[in-house]
PATOR-251098 format. One record per residue (C-alpha): residue number from 1; x, z negated, y. Coordinates in nm, 2 decimals, decimal comma. Layout:
BEGIN
(NUM (X Z Y)),
...
***
This chain:
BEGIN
(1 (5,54 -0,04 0,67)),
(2 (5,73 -0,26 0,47)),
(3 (5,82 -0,24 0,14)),
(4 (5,64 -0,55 0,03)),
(5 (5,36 -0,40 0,20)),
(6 (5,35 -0,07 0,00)),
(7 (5,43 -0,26 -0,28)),
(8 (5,06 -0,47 -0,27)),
(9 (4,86 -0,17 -0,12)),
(10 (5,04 0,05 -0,43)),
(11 (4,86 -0,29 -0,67)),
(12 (4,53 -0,29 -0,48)),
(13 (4,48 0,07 -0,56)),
(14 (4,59 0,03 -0,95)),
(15 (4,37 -0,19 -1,00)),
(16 (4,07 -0,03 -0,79)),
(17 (4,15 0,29 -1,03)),
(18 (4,19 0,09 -1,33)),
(19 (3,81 -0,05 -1,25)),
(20 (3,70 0,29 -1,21)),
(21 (3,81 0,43 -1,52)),
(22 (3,72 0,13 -1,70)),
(23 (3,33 0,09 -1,58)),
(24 (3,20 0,41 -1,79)),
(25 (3,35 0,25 -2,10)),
(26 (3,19 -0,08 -2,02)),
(27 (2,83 0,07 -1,98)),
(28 (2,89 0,27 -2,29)),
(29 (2,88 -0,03 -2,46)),
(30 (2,63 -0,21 -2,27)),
(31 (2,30 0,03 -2,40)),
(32 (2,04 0,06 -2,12)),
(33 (1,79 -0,11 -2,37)),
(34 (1,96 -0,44 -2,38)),
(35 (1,98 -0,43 -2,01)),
(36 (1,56 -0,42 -2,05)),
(37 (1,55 -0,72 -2,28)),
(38 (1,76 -0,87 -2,06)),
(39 (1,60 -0,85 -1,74)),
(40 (1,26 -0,94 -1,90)),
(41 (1,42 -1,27 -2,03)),
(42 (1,56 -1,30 -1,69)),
(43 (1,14 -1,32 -1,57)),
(44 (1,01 -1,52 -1,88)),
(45 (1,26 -1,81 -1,82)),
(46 (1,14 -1,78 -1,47)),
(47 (0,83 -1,92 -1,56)),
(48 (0,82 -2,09 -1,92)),
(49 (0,41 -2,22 -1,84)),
(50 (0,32 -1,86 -1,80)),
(51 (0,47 -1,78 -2,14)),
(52 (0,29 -2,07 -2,32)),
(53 (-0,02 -2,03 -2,19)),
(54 (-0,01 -1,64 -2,25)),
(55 (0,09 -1,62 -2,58)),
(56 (-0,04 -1,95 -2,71)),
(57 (-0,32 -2,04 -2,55)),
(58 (-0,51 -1,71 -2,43)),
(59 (-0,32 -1,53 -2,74)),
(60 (-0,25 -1,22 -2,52)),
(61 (0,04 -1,07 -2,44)),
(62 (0,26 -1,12 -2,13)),
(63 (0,15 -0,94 -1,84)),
(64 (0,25 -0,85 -1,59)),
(65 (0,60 -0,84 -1,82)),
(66 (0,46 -0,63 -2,07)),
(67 (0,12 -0,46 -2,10)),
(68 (-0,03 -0,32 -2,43)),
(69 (-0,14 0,05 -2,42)),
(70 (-0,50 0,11 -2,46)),
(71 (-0,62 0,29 -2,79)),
(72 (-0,97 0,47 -2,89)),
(73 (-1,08 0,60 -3,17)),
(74 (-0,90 0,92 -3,28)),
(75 (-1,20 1,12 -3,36)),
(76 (-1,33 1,12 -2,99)),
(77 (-1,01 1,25 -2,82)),
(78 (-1,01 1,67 -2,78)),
(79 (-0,66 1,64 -2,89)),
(80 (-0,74 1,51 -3,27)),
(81 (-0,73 1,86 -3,39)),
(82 (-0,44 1,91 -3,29)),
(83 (-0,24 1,65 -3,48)),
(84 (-0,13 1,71 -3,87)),
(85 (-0,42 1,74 -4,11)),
(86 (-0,33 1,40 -4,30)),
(87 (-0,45 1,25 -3,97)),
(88 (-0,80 1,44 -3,98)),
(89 (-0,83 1,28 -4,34)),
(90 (-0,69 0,91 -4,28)),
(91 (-1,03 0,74 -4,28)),
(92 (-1,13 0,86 -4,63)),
(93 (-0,74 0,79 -4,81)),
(94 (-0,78 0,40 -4,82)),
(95 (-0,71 0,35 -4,44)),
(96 (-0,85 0,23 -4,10)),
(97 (-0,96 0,52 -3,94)),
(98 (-0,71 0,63 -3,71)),
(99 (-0,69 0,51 -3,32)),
(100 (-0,48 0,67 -3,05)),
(101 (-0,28 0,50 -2,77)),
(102 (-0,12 0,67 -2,49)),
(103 (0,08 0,47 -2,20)),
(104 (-0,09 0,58 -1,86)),
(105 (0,15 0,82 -1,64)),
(106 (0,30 0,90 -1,95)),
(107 (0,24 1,19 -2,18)),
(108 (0,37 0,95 -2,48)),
(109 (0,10 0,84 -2,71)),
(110 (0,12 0,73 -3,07)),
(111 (-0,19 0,80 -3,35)),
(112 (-0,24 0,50 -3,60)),
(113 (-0,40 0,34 -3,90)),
(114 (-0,41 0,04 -4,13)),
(115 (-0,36 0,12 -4,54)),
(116 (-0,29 -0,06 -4,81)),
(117 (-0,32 -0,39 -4,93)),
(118 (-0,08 -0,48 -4,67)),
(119 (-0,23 -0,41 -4,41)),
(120 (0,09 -0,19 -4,31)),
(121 (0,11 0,04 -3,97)),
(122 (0,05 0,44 -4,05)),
(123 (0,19 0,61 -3,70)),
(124 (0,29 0,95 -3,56)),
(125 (0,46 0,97 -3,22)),
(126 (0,38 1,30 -3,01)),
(127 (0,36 1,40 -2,66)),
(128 (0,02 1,57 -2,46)),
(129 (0,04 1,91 -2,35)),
(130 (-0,16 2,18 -2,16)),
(131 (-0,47 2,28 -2,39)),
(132 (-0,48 1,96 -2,58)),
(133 (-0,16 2,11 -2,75)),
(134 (0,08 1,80 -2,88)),
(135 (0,46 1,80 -2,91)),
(136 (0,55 1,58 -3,25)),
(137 (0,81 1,31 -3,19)),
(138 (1,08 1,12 -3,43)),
(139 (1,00 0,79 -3,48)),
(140 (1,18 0,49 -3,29)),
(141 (1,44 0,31 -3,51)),
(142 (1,23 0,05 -3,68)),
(143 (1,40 -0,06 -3,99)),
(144 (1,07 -0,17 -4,20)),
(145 (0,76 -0,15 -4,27)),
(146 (0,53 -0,27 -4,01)),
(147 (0,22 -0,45 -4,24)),
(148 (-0,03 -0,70 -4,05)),
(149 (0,03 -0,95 -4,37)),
(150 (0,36 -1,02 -4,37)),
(151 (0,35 -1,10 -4,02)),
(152 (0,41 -0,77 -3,84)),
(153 (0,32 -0,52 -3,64)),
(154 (0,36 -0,23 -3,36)),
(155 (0,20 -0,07 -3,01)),
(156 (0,31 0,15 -2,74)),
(157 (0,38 -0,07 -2,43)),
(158 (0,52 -0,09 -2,08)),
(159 (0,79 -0,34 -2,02)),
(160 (0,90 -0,45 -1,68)),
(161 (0,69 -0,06 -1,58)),
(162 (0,89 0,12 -1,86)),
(163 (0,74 0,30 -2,18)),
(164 (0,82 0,13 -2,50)),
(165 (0,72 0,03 -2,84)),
(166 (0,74 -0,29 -2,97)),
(167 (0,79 -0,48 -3,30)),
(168 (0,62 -0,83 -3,25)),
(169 (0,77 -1,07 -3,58)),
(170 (0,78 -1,41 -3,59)),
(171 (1,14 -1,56 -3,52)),
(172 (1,16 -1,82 -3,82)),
(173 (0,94 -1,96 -4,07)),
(174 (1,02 -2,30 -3,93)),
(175 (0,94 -2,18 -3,56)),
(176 (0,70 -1,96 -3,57)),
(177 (0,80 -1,82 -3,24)),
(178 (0,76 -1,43 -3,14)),
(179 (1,01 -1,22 -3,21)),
(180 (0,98 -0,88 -2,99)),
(181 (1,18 -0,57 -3,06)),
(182 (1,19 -0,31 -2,79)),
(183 (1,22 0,03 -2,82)),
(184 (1,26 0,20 -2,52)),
(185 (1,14 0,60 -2,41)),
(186 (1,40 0,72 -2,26)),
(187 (1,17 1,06 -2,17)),
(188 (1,33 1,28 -2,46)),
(189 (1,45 1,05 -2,70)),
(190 (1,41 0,68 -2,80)),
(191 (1,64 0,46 -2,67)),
(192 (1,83 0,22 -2,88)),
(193 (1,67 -0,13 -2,95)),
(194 (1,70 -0,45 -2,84)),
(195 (1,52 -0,79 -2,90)),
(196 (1,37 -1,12 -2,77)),
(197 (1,28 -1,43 -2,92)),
(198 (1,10 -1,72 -2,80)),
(199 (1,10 -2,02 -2,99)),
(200 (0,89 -2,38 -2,90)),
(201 (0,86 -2,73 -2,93)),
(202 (0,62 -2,92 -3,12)),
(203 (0,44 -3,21 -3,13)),
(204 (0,24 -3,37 -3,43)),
(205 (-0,05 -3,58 -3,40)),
(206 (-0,18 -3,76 -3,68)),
(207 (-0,55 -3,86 -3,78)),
(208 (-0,58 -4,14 -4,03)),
(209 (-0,93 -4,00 -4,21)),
(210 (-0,94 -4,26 -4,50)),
(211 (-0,76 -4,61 -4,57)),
(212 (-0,81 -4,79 -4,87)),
(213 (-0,78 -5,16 -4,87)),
(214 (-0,42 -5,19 -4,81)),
(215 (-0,38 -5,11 -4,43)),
(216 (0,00 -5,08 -4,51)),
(217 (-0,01 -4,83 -4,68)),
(218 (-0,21 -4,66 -4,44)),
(219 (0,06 -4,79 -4,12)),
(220 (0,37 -4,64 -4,33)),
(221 (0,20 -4,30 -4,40)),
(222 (0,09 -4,22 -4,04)),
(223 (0,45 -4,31 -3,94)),
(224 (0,61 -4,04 -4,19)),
(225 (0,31 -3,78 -4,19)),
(226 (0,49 -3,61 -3,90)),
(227 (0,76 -3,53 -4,12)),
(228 (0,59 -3,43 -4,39)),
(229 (0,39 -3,16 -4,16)),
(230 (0,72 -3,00 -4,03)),
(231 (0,82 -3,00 -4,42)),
(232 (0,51 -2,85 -4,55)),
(233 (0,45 -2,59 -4,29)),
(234 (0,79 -2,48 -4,37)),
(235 (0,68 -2,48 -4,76)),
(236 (0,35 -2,27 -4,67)),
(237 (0,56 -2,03 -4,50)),
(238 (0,82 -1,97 -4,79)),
(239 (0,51 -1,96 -5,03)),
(240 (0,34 -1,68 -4,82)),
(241 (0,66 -1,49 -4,77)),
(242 (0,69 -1,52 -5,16)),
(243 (0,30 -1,36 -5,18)),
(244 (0,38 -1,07 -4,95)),
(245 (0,75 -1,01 -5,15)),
(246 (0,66 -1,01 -5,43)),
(247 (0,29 -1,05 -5,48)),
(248 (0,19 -1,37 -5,65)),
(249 (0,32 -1,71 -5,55)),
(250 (0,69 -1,88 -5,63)),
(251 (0,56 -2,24 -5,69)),
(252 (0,85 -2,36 -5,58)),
(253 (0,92 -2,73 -5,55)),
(254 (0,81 -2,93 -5,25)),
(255 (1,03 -3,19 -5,20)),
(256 (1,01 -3,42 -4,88)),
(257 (1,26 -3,71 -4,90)),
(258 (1,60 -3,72 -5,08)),
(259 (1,70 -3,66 -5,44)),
(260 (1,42 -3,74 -5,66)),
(261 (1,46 -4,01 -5,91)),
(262 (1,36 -4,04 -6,27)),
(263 (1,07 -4,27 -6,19)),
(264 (0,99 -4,04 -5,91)),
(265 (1,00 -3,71 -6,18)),
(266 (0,78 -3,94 -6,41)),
(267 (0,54 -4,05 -6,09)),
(268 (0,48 -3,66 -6,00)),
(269 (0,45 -3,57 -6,42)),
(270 (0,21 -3,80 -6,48)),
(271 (0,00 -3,69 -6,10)),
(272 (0,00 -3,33 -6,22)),
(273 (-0,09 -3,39 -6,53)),
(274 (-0,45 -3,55 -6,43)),
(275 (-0,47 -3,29 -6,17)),
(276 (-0,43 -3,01 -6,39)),
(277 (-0,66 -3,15 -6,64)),
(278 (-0,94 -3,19 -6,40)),
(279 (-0,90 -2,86 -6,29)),
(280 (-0,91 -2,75 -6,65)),
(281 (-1,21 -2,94 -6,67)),
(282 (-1,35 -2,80 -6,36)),
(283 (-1,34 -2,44 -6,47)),
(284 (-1,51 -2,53 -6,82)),
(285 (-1,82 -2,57 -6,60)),
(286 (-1,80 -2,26 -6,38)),
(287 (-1,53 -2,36 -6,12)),
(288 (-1,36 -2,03 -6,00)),
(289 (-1,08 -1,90 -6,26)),
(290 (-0,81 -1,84 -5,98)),
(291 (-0,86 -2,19 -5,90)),
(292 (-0,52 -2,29 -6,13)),
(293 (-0,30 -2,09 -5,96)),
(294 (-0,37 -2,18 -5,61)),
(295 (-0,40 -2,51 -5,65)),
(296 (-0,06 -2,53 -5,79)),
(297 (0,10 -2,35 -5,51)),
(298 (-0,12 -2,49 -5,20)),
(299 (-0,12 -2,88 -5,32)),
(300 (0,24 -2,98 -5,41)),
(301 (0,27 -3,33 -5,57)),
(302 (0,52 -3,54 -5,44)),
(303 (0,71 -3,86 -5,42)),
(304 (0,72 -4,06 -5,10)),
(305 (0,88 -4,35 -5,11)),
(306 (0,68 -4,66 -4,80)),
(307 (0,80 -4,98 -4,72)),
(308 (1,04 -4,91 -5,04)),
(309 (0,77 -4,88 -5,28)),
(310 (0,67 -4,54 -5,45)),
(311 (0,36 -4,34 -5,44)),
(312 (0,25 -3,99 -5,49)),
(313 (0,13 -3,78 -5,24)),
(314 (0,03 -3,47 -5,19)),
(315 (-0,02 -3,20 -4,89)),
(316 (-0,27 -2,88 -4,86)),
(317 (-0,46 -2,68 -4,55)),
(318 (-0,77 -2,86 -4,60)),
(319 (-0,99 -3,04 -4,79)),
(320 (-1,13 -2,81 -5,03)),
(321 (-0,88 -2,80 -5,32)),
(322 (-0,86 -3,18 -5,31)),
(323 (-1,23 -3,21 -5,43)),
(324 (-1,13 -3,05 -5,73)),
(325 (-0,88 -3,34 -5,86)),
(326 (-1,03 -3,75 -5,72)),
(327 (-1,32 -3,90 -5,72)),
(328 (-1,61 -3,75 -5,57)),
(329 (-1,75 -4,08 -5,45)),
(330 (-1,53 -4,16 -5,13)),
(331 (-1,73 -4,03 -4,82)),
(332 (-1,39 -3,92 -4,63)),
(333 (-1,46 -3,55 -4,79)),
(334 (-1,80 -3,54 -4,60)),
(335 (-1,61 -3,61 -4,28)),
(336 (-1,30 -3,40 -4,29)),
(337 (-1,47 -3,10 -4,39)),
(338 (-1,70 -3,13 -4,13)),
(339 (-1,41 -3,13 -3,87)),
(340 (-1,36 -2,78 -3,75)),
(341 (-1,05 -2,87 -3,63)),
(342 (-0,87 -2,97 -3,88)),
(343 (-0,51 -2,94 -3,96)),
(344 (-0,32 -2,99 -4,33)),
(345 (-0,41 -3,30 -4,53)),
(346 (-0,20 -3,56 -4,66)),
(347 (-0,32 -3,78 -4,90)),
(348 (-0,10 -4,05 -5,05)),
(349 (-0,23 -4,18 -5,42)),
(350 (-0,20 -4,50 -5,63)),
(351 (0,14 -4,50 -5,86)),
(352 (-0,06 -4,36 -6,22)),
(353 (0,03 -4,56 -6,48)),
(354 (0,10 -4,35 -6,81)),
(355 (-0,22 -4,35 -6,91)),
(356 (-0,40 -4,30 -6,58)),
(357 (-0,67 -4,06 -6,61)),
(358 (-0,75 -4,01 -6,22)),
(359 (-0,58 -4,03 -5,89)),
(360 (-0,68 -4,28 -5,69)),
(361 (-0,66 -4,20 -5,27)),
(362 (-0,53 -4,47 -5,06)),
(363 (-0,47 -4,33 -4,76)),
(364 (-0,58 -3,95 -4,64)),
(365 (-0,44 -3,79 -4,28)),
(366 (-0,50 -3,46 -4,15)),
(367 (-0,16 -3,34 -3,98)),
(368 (-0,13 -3,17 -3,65)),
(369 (0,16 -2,89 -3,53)),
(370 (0,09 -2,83 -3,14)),
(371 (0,27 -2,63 -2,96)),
(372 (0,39 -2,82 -2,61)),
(373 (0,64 -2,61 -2,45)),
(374 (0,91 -2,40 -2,43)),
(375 (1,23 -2,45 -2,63)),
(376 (1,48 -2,12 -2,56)),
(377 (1,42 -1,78 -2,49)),
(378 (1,68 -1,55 -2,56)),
(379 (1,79 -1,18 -2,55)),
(380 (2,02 -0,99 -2,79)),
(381 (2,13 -0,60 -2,86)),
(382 (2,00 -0,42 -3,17)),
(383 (1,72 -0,46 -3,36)),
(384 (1,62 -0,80 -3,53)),
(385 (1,47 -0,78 -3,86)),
***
């Protein structure tokens, strides 16, 4: 053999070794639970209808992916009197009463309730024995509390035929996509966590409801209502995020187009002004006293400029709140509210003049977010919060 010869096969086997003693370090680093994020992503891109029609039309969860465990009420399983006496007292302490799930072929189960106002996740891991005996189990690494009305919440589940729990979030306020965090049971011990999110495109149908005389107006306000939906959904979503925080609303400013001007600060003064006084009006004769505050948050004023003139307008979820502030006369109110299927309202008002003592509707739109597909879904390591 040649010493060129020696030379390579001396290389080859440098580097084979080199591989070998590298490869631990590189799955060190690699968790095992990524790897199950990963593959599942792998099988939702495989088929994006699937995951639409799973999650947003049925509202389920993604099976065969991922199934739910099944849960009954604590009370009727023999081994309830096992578990920690808190449990035994759960329904009388201001919670749901208490529901066990348990993963089939698994002795993992988890015992559960709902308390306080938040609707947030009580839970206690544990493992079935012989006798109806239970083995008490850390907790997976969730880093917050899991409360139904800010959005989140928790269950035992298989994914891709593994044990699990989940986290299921929304991704963003301006996507509302799911956000899943998985947990996986490694048979002793939780493994570490790893994430998916989904995210969607939208599309957003308008209705024109009302038009006043000027069909114009009407024209220029269906061609920016789309915009003003994806704006206002992201305002209700800060708003409620607000709630949940810190419990009462921000009132933040909704602002749809660019920097507001001085006539547009006056426009929007002077459109509050009557609205509030209405509403001040209103609850002189019996209207409901938390009226005030949720009109001011739910119905943002605003400037919106058509065909370069300015108007104000103004967005909420439905019809009600308006009623409180124009006219009763118009029959548009009779046939929105009477649509079941309605989305947010726009309505876009005559310029007040200083002295204006009512808003006058010229156009009113109910606003549409569908979801139509899927944009991106994508894995990561570690937990998302």
């Amino acid at each position: 053999m040649n010493r060129k010869k020696r030379i390579a096969i001396l290389l080859t086997l440098c580097g084979l070794a080199g591989i070998g003693m590298i490869a631990p370090r590189a799955q060190a680093k690699s968790p095992a639970a990524a790897s199950i994020c990963s593959r599942l992503v792998t099988q939702l891109r495989a088929s994006p209808a699937t995951v639409l029609n799973d999650l947003v039309v049925k509202k389920t969860m993604l099976p065969p992916w991922i199934v739910n465990a099944s849960s009954h009420p604590a009370q009727g399983d023999p081994v309830y009197r096992h578990l920690p006496p808190e449990w035994r007292t759960m329904g009388g302490r201001g919670a749901s009463f208490p529901t066990i799930e348990g993963l089939p072929r698994t002795a993992l189960s988890m015992v559960s309730a709902f308390a306080g106002s938040g609707d947030c996740l009580q839970y206690q891991f544990f493992e079935r024995k012989q006798a109806g005996a239970v083995r008490l189990l850390g907790s997976p690494p969730i880093q917050s509390d899991l409360c139904s009305l800010a959005g989140t919440s928790g269950s035992l589940a298989t994914v891709l035929g593994k044990p699990a729990f989940i986290v299921y979030g929304s991704d963003n306020p301006d996507n509302h996509g799911p956000r899943l965090n998985i947990m996986p049971w490694k048979g002793t011990r939780w493994g570490p966590a790893c994430h998916v999110s989904i995210q969607w495109t939208h599309r957003y149908p308008v209705r024109l409801r009302y038009c006043d005389a000027d069909r114009a107006v009407c024209v220029a306000a269906r061609k920016s209502a789309p915009a003003v939906e994806r704006r206002y959904e992201r305002y209700f979503a800060e708003q409620d995020a607000d709630f949940n925080d810190i419990g009462t609303f921000s009132f933040r400013g909704f602002r749809f187009q660019s920097t507001l001007t001085a006539e547009g600060r006056a426009l929007v003064g002077r459109a509050r002004r009557i609205a509030m006084s209405r509403v001040t009006e209103d609850e002189r004769h019996g209207a409901p006293s938390w009226l005030r505050g949720v009109f001011s948050a739910d119905v943002p004023l605003f400037s919106l400029r058509l065909d370069g003139k300015l108007y104000v307008a103004s967005a909420t979820g439905g019809p009600n709140l308006i009623r409180w502030i124009v006219p009763p006369a118009k029959g548009y109110f009779n046939e929105v509210g009477g649509d079941r299927n309605n989305g947010p309202l726009l309505v876009v008002y005559q310029a007040p003049r200083a002295h204006s003592h009512q808003l006058v509707p010229l156009a009113v739109l109910t606003m549409h977010s569908r979801t139509s597909g899927v944009k991106s879904i994508e894995a990561g390591d570690g937990y998302a919060p």
